[in-house]
N, C-alpha and C positions, 0 to 999 in steps of 0.2 A: 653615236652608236645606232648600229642598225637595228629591227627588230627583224626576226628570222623565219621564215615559214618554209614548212617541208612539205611535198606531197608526191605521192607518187602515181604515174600512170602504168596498171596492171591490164593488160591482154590477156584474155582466155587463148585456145588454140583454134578459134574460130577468128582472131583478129576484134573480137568485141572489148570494149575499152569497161573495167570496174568505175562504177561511178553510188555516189551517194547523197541520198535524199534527206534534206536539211531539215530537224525538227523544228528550228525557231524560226525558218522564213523558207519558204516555196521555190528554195535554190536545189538541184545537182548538181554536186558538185568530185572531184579527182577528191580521193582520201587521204588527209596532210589533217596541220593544221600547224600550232607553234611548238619552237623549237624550246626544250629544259636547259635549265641551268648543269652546264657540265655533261651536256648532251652532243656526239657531232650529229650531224644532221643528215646521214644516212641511220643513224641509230633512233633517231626522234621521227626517221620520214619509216621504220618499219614499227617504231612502236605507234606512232599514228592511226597506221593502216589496220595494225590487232585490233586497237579498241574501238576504228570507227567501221569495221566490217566484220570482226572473228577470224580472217585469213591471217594466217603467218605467211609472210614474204620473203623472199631476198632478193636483193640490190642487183641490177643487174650493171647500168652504167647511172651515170648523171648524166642528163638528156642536156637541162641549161640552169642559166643564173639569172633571175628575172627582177627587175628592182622596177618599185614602184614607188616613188619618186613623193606623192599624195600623203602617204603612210610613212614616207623614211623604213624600207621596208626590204630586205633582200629576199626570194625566193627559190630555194631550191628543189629543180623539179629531177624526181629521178622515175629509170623504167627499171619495174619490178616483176616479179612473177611468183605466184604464187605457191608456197613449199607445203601445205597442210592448213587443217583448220576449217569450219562451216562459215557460214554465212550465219554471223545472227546482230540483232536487231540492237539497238541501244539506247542511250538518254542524249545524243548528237544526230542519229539517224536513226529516221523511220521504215527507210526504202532501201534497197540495199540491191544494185543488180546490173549485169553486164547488157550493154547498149553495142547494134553494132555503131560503127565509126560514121557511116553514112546514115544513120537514123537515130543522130543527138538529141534530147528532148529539146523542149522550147526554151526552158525554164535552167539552163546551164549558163553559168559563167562564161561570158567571151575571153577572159583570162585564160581558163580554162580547157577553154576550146584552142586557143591557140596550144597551149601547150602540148595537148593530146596530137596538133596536125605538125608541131615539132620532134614528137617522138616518132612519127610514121616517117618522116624523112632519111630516116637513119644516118645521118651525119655522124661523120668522124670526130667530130671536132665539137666541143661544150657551146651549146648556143648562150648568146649575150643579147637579152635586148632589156629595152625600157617598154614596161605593160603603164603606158600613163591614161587610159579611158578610167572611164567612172565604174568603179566596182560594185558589188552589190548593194552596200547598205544606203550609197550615192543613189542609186536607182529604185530602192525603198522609200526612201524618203521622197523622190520625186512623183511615185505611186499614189503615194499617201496622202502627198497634195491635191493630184489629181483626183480623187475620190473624197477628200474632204469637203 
């Protein structure tokens, strides 16, 4: 059994990518998170999006299916756009705010980042890859050595 992650990458009409700033660690990251029981996972990738930004969305494609191999992990990344709703703030994100595309903070996911440069591609076709690098909490840890 896999575990299931949804997130979605949202463009304003300037081409700026929605992105969200992590309360428990110094990440940016695409607005997703896991998928509910009896959830499909365009349903979990737009209720994601309401609680970790205030935007109501809708699904526009599935961009790709991303498995991470480290986790036993499948990932489904879709592009959305947003239908209604503000920006407000919560108990997952502190930051909350569209970046353009060529001015990603430091402090983002290389997961992430790929994904964001797979929806700009506009492929026809569902992208498949394996994300097998060291994701955040791998690179936490490594920090924290460093500093201890």
């Amino acid at each position: 059994m896999f575990n299931i992650g949804v997130f979605v990458i949202v463009f304003n009409e300037k081409k700026d990518v929605l992105l969200c700033h992590r309360r428990d660690f110094d990440l940016w990251n695409l607005p997703g998170g896991g998928l509910n029981k009896n959830e499909s996972p365009w349903e979990g990738a737009i209720r994601e999006t309401k609680e970790e930004t205030g935007f109501k969305i809708s699904i526009e494609k599935l961009v790709g299916v991303y498995h991470k191999s480290q986790k036993n992990e499948l990932v489904f990344s879709f592009l959305g756009f947003v239908t209604g709703g503000k920006i407000a703030l919560n108990e997952e994100a502190d930051k909350i705010k569209f970046f353009p595309v060529s001015n990603l903070p430091k402090n983002i996911s290389a997961k992430h980042k790929e994904r964001i440069r797979d929806a700009l591609k506009k492929s026809k076709q569902v992208i498949l890859k394996n994300q097998n690098d060291p994701d955040f909490i791998e690179l936490k840890k490594e920090l924290n050595r460093k500093f201890d």
